[in-house]
N, C-alpha and C positions, 0 to 999 in steps of 0.2 A: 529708629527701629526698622529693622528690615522688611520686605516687603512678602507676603508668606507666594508663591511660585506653585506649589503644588499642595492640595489638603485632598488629604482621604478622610472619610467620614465610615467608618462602618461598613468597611468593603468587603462582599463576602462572594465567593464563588463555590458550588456546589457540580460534580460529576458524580450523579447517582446517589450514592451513598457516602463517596470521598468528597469531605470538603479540602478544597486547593489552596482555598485564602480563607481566613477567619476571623470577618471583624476586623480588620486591619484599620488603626483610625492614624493620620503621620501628619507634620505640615514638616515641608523642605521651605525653607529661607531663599531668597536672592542673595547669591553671592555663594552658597554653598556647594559643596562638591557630596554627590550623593551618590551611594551603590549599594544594591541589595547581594547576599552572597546565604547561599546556602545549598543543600544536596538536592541534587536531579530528582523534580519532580516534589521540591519545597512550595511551589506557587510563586515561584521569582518570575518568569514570565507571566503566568496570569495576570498578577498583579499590575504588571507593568502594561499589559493590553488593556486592561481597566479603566488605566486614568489614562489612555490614551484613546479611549472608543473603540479598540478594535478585538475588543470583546465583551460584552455585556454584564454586569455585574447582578448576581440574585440579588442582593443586596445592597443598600448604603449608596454612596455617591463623590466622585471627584470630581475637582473643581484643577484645572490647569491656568493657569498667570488669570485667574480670576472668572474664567469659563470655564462650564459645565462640560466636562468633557463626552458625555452621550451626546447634550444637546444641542451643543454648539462645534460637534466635533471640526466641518468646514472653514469654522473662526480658527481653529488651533493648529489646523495641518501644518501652516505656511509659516510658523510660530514657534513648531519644533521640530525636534531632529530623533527619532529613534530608531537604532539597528538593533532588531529580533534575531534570537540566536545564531545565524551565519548572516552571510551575504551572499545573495544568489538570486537570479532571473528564475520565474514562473516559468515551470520544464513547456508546457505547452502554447504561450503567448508568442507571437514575434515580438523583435525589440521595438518594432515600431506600435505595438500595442500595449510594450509596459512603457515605452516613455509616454506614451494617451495615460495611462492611468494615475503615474506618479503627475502628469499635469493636473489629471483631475484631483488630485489628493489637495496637491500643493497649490489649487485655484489660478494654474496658469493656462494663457491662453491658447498658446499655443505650445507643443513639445520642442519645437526645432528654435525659438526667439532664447529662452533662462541663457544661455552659454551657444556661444558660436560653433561647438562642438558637433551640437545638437544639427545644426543647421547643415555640414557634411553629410552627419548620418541622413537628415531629411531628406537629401537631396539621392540618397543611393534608395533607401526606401518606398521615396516615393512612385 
């Protein structure tokens, strides 16, 4: 049997009066290929900030490859891969302060060591 990867339990997210997610309860398998789809403003992103920590659920609880994703968010950074609606640099950071942050996300030590890439850019920024 495969090994469950992601479980929601009861996930619910409320804005005011508009609930976003309702009770949502899923398990996704290993090995599985998984995509949620529906219209702007369905709770497809919410959901997915959810069991990723980077948005706080009113309700219920997810569990990512077997961590709590509120409470162990630090154990899961480095563990998965998620891209939120586009892809784009924070309009007011320098680069050399989002690659500080994606270290701190991803528990690395330093920004310029992940990729030799890194370590150019270090060297103009610094």
């Amino acid at each position: 049997m495969s090994k469950v990867i992601i479980h929601a339990n009861e996930l619910t997210k409320r804005y005011g009066s508009h609930i976003a997610v309702n009770h949502i309860n899923l398990e996704v398998y290993e090995g599985e290929v998984f995509g949620i789809i529906g219209p702007n403003g369905a709770g497809k992103t919410t959901f997915i900030e959810m069991i990723t920590a980077f948005r706080k659920p009113d309700n219920g609880s997810a569990q990512v490859i077997g961590l709590d994703s509120q409470n162990d968010f630090l154990s899961t950074t480095g563990k998965i891969g998620v891209q939120l609606q586009q892809a784009s640099l924070y309009e007011k950071l320098k680069v050399k302060e989002v690659l500080k942050l994606f270290c701190f996300l991803l528990q690395e030590e330093s920004p310029y060591r992940r990729v030799g890439f890194y370590v150019e850019i270090g060297r103009v920024l610094e």
